[in-house]
N, C-alpha and C positions, 0 to 999 in steps of 0.2 A: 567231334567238333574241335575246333583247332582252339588252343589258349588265347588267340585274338578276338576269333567269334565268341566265345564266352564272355568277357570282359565286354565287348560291344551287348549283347544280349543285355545282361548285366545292368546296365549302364541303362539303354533304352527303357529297361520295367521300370527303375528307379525314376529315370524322369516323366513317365507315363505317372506314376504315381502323384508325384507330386504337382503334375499339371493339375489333373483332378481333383487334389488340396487343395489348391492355391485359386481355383475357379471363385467369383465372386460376384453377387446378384447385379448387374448389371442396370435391371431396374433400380433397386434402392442407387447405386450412385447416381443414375439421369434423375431421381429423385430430387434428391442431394441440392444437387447443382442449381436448377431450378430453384428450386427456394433460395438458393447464394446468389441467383440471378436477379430473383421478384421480387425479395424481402427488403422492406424498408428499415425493420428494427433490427438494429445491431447485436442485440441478445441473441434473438433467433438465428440472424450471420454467423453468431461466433456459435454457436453449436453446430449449425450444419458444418462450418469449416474444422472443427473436432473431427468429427463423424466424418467426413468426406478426408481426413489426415489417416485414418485408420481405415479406409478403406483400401486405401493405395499405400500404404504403408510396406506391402509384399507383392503389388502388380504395377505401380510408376511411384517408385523413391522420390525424384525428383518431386512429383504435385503432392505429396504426402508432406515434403519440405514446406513448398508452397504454399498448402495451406494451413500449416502447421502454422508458418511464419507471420500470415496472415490474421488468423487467431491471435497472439501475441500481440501485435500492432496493435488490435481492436482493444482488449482490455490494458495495455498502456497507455492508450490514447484516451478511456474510459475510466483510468482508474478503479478496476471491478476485481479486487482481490477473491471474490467467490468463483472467476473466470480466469483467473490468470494463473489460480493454480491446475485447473484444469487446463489451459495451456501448456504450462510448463512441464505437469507430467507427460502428456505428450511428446514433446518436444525433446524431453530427457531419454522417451523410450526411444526415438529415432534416432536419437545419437547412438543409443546403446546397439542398436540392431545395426546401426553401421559403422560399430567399433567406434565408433570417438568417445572414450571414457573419458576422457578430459571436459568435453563441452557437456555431457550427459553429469557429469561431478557437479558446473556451474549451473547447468538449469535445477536439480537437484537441490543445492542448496540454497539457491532463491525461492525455490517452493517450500524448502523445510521453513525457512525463517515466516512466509508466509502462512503457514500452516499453525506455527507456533504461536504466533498473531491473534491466529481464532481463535484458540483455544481446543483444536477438534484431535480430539484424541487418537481416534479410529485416520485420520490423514495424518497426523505427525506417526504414527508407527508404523502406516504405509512407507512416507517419504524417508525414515530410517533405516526401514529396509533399501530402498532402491537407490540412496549412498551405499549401506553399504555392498550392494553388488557393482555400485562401480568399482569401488576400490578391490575387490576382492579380482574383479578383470584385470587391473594393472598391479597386481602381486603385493597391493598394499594390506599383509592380513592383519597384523594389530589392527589399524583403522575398521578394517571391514569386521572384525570378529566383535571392538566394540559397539559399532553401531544394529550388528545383528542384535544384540543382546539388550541392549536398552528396546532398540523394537517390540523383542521380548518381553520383557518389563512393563512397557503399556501397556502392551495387549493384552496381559494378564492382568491388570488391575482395570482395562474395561470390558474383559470377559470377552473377547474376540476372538472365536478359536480358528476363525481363519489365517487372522495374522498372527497368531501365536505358533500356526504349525508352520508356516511360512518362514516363522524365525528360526524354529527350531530347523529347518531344514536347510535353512541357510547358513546358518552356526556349523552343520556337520559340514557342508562343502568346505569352509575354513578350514578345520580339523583335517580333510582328508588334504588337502595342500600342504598341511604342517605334518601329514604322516601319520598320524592319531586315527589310526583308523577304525581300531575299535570303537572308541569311543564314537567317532561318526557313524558307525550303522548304527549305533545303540540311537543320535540323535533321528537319524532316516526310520528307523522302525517308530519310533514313538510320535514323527511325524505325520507318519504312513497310517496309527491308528486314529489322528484326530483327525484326517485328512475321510477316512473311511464313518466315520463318526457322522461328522457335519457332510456326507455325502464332496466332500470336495473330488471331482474325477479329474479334474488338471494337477494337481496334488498328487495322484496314485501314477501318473507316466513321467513328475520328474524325480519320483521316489525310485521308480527300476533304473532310470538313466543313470541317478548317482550311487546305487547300488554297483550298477554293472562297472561304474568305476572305477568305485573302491577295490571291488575282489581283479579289475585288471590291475592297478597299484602292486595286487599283493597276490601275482602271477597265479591267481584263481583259474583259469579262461572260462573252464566249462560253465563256473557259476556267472562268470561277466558274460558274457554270450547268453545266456540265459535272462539275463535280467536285459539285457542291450535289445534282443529280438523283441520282446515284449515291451520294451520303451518305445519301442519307433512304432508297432501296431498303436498302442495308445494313444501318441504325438499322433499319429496320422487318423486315426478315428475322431480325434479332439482338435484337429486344425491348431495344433498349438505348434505354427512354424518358427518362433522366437527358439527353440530349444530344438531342434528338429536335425540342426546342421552339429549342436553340440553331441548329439546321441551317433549321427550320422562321422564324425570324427572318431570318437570313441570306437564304433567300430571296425573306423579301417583301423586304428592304430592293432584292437585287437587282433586283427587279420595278418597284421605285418608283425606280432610280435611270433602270430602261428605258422609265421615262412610263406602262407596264402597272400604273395604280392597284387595278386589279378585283381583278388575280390577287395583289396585294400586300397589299390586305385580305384576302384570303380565307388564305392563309399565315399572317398575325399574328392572323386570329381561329383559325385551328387551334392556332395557339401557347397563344392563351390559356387554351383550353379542358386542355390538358395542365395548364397551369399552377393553373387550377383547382379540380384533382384534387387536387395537393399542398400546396393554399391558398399558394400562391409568390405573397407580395405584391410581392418584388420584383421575379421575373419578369414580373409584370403591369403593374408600373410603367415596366417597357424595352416591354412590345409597347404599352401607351398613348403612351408618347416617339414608336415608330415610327408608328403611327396617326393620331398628330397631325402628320406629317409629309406626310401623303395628305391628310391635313381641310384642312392649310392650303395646298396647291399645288389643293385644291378649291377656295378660298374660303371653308370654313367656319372663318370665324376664332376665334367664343366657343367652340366645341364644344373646336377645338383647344387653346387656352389653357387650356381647364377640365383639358383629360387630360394636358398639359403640367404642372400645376401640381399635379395630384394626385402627377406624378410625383417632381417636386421635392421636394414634403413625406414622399413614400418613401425618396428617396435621402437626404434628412436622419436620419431615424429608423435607417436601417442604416446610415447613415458612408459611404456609399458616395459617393467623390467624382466618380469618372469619371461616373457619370451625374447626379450634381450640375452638374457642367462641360455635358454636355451641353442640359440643362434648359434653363439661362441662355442657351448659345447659341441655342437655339430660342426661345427668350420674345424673347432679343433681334430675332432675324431677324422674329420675327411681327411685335412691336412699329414696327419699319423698315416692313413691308408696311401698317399700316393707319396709318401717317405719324405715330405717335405717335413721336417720335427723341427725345426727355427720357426716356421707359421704356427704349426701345431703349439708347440711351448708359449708362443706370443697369444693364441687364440684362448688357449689353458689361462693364463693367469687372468686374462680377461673373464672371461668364466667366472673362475672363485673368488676374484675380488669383487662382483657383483652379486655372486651367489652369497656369501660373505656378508658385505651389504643388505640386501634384502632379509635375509633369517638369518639377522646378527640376533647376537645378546641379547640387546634392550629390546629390540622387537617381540623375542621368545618371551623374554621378560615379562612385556605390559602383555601379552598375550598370555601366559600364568596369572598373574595377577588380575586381569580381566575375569579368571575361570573362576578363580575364587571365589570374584564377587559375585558373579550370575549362579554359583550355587548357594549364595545365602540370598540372593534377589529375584531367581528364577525358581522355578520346579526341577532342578535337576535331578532331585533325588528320587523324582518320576521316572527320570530314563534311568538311572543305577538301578532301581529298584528291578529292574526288567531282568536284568544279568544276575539277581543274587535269587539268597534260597528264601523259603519262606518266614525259614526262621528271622535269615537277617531283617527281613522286614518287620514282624515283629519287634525287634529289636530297635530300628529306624522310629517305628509308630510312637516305640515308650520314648525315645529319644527327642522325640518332636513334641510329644504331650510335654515332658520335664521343659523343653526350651519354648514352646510355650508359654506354659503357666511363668519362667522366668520373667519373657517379654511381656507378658501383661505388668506382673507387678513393676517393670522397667518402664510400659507406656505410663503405667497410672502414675508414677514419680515424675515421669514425663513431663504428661498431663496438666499434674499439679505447678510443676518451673515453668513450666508455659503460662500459665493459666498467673501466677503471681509475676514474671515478666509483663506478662500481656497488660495486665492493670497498673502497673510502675508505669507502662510506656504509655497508655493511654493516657495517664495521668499528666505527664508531664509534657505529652503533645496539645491538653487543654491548657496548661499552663502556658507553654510557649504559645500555641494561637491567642489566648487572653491579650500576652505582652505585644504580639505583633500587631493585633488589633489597635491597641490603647497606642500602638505606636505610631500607628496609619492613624489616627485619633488626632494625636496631638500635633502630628502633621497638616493634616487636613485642615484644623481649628487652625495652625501658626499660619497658614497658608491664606487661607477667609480672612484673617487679622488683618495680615499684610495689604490684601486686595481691598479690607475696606475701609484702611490707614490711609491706601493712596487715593479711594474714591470720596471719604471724606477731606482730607487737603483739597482734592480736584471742585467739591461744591462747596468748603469756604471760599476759595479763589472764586468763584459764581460768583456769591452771593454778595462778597465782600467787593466786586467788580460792578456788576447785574443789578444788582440792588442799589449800589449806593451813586450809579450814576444818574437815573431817573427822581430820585431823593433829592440828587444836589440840584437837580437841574429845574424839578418847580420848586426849591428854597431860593434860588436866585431869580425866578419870574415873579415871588409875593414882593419877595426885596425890591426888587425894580418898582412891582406895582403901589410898593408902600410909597415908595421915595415918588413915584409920579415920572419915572423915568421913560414908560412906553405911551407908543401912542395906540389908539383900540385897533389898529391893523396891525401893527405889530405884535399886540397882546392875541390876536387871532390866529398868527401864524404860529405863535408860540404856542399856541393852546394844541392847532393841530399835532405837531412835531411830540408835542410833550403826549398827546393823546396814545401815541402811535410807541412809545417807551413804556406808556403803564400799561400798555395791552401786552405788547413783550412780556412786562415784568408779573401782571396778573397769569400768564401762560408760564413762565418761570415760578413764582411760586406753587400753582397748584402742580405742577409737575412734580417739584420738591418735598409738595407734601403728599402726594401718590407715591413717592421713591421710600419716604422717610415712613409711613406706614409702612411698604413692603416692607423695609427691611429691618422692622421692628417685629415682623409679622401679625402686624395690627389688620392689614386689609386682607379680611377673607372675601375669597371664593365663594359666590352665591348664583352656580351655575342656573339657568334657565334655556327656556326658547326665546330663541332672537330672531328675529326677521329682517335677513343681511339687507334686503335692499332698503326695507323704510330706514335701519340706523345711517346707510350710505348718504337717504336721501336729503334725512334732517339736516346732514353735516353738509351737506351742499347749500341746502337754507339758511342756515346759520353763518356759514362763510361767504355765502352771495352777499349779504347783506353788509357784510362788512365794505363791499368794495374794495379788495386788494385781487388789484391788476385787471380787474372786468375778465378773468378767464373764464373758460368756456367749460363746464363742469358735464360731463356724460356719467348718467349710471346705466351700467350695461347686467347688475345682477336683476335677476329675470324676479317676478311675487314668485313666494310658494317655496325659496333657498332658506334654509331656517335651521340655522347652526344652535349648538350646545352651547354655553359658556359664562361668565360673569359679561350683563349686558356692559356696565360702567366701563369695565377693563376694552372691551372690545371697541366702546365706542371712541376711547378714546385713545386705542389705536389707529383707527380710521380718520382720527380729527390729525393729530401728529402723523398721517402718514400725507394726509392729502395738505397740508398747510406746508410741508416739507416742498410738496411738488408744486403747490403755488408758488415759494420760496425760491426755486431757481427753473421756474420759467419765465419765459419775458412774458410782457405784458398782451393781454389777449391769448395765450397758449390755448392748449387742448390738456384735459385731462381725462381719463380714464378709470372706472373703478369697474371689474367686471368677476366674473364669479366661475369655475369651472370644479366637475365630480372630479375626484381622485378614489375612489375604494372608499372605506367609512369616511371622507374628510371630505370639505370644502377648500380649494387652493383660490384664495383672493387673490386678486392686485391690483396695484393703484400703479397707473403707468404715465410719464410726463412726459413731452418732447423738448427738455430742457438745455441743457448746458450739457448735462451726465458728468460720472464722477468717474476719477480717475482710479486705475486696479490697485494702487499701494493705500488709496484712500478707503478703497470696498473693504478691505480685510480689518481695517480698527474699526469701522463705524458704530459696531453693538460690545464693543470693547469696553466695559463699562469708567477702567482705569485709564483709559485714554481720552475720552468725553471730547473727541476732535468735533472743531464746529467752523464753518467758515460763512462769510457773506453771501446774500444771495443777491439774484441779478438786480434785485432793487436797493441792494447795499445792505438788507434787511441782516439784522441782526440772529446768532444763535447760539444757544447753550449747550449743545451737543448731551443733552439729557433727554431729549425725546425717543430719539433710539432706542437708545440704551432704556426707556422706561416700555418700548413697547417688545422688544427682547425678552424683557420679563413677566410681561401682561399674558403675552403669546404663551409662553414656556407654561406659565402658572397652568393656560387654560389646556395644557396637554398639547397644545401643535408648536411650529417653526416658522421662524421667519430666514428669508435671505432676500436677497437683491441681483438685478444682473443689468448693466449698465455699459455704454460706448459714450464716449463725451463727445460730444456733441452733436450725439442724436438721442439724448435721455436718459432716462429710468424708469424701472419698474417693479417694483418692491411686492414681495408675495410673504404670505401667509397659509399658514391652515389651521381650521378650525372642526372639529368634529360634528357630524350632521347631528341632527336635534334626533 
């Protein structure tokens, strides 16, 4: 068979293969849907739109967007942070799978901050893992090596051996990027046994894949080949497509480093074709790197430089430096091969000023520094221990008992400075809440002063008005009548007039003395059962009688309405509300008193066809420092203290009053009162 029909052969098993992966129950998606179609609760939407994102996440990219994007909407529109981080994981994996580390970084860390939020320990060392493999994608390894490692550190402090091996496993992928490669199998073996432990079997195929790495790194083959064939049977038993194209890379590159160009193309075009499925422009732009890697130990040098340079303008658009780095080194090496050394030289310094860049100093640096820490915060002396004798570990064990027993007497000292802080600061936050209290105290009290400096001024001006006009006015009708100055019609008319100012002023003082108990707190509350319509009624009998204006009195509260409250207070709210509305109707009007449920309350009102008051005047009327009063359509006089005295009758008896008025089509003043 000819080197072309192998390579086709080749090519066909692999995507036979992976058709038969990539198959997916076609009921459960018509499932899906349906419910996205029928479902009225938005809960039940955003899961299926989860679920239906993961479904198609490796057979239509596009609707796995869609409804990924959809999901997202739902819980920003809902505010449901228990749904929006399950959004956004989502949404970060589908970046990830189709190379955009940049927007998979921002979904990420909206979830972490989210996650942090809860409290949930077991999702905040998820979300720190899956920062850090973004960054570890775009060559950012300090970032990526810290965030493995704190991962770590939770998940050992809530016992998590899933994501504890997960870290560790992820800590060694760092390590083998920085060249450490011992030390990364040591992390991948000790991965491999919690992985084995806790039955993790996704665990055990990316444990050969990044085995078979390291020993390609460190020109093993026979052992990377080993480990690489048996990562893709695992990947492909386990449908674990997300890593499928990484193990399928790995071994073209092995292939090309063993001269076997056929079988190396035939790898990076299986690669591609995963890729896509999930439109991975990045990924596409690593198997075009490795491809042009065969094209030019071919001799096909344009073709190569064409897929080399596509790939550079990819690694630009995603930041991604490490295969930025690479790019230049291959333009360069091309460049050397067709004797062009001015490109070559220019390709070169691009290269190591980037390489340079990336695993400079301070990077190695906080990446040292980092390892430090995670060997006094982590278990690393789990994985050292793996590599030494037994004696060392012996040795380890008395070393951890001695530092130990240090760290206790170091917590308990601890312990104790916390424990004598903690009651200093207790102490002295009672004392400042004491002062801020007494301080909102003396506020409040200067405040009430003020308000009841300006409401007393406002009823001597009453009283000193209100009072002494009526006074003067029959002291000058006896004067007259001493002196013989009226005649008996005239003393009749006078009698009226004068009659019509002590009813004012008899209404004026008892109001004054209902205000001046309140606000002595002399008038208790002696709630009972009241029976709205007879108090309504009485007060229509008692004002009929008066004869002011002959209006037309409707009680519209039905027998059997039978409120909570102090009967006094109420009733004579109901007399100041409805003399108010006699007050500025004309003569003959309608009024209104009628009764409607609200939840526990009764909502009263007394409603006029009067005059109506204007909206700058609505806002002062229960004002009690403003006591506005104006004439009514019979010129009728007012103290602007009935309001203001049923504002407070109301309040005492636990409900509200307000008003709602158009001038000159009425009012209608409401109340509530609590059912009996």
């Amino acid at each position: 068979m000819s080197l072309g029909k192998k390579y086709i052969s080749f090519i066909f098993s692999c995507l036979a293969l992976l058709t038969i992966k990539n198959s997916f129950s076609q009921g459960k998606i018509d499932s899906l849907e349906n419910v996205l179609r029928n479902s009225s609760s938005d809960s039940i939407r955003l899961t299926a739109l989860i679920q239906l994102s993961k479904a198609y996440q490796y057979k239509d990219f596009s609707k796995a967007g869609e409804y990924s994007n959809q999901a997202l909407e739902i819980t920003h529109k809902k505010n449901w942070h228990w749904g929006r981080t399950q959004a956004l994981t989502q949404a970060g994996f589908l970046a990830t799978i189709q190379g955009d580390y940049s927007s998979a970084i921002k979904y990420d860390n909206e979830n972490f901050q989210l996650v942090i939020s809860s409290g949930d320990s077991t999702a905040i060392a998820e979300a720190l893992n899956n920062i850090g493999n973004d960054y570890i994608e775009l060559g950012k390894y300090d970032e990526a090596y810290y965030y493995f490692t704190q991962s770590y550190r939770i998940a050992r402090q809530i016992d998590d051996s899933l994501k504890m091996t997960v870290a560790i496993f992820n800590t060694g992928t760092v390590l083998t990027e920085l060249a450490q490669y011992d030390l990364a199998l040591d992390h991948f073996k000790v991965s491999l046994e919690i992985s084995k432990k806790i039955e993790d079997l996704d665990g055990i195929a990316f444990y050969h894949d990044a085995m078979g790495d390291v020993y390609l790194r460190k020109k093993e083959f026979d052992k990377s080949e080993d480990y690489l064939k048996q990562a893709l049977k695992f990947i492909r038993d386990r449908n674990l497509t997300v890593i499928e194209p990484k193990a399928l890379k790995h071994l073209a590159q092995l292939n090309f480093e063993k001269g076997e160009l056929t079988k190396a193309l035939a790898y990076y075009d299986t690669a591609k074709h995963v890729y896509e499925q999930t439109d991975n422009g990045f990924g596409n732009a690593e198997v075009n790197l490795g491809v042009s890697q065969i094209l030019t130990a071919q001799g096909a040098f344009d073709n190569a430089q064409a897929l080399i340079q596509q790939s550079l303008q990819t690694a630009k658009q995603f930041n991604a430096e490490r295969m930025e780095i690479d790019c230049y080194k291959q333009l360069s090496e091309l460049a050397e091969m067709r004797g062009d050394y001015k490109a070559a030289l220019a390709f070169h310094k691009n290269y190591k000023q980037l390489e340079d860049s990336l695993f400079s100093h301070e990077m190695l640096e906080r990446v040292f520094q980092d390892q430090l820490r995670s060997k006094i915060e982590t278990k690393d002396f789990e994985i050292a221990a793996l590599s030494r004798a037994q004696t060392e570990k012996d040795t380890e064990l008395k070393r951890e008992e001695f530092l130990r027993n240090v760290l206790v007497v170091l917590m308990a000292l601890t312990a104790i400075l916390l424990f004598t802080v903690y009651r200093s600061g207790q102490r002295r936050i009672r004392i400042n809440k004491m002062l801020i209290e007494h301080q909102e105290e003396i506020k409040k009290r200067s405040l009430e002063l003020e308000q009841l400096n300006q409401v007393k001024d406002k009823f001597f001006s009453i009283i000193s008005h209100d009072l002494r006009s009526p006074i003067n006015a029959l002291s000058g009708i006896l004067n007259l009548l001493e002196n013989k100055h009226l005649s008996p019609e005239e003393f009749g008319q006078l009698t009226k007039e004068l009659k019509i100012q002590f009813d004012h002023t008899r209404s004026l003082i008892n109001n004054l003395l209902d205000w001046a108990l309140l606000q002595m707190d002399k008038l208790r509350i002696q709630p009972e059962k009241i029976n709205l319509s007879s108090v309504v009624e009485s007060n229509f009998k008692l004002l009929s009688s008066l004869h002011l204006k002959e209006m037309r009195l409707i009680n519209l509260v039905q027998d059997g309405v039978t409120g909570w409250g102090d009967q006094n207070m109420i009733n004579l709210v109901f007399r100041n509300l409805i003399l108010n509305a006699i007050k500025f109707s004309e003569a003959g009007g309608l009024i209104e008193v009628s009764a409607e449920t609200e939840g526990t309350h009764y909502v009263m009102s007394v409603k006029d066809y009067g005059v109506g008051i204007r909206p700058e005047v609505q806002k002062i009327l229960f004002d009690k420092t403003s006591g506005y009063t104006t004439r009514g359509t019979a010129n009728e006089k007012g103290t602007g203290l009935g309001l203001i005295l049923c504002k407070e009758f109301i309040e005492k008896n636990g409900g509200q009053i307000w008003l709602e008025s158009e001038v000159g089509k009425g009012s209608t003043f409401y109340f509530t009162i609590k059912k009996a």
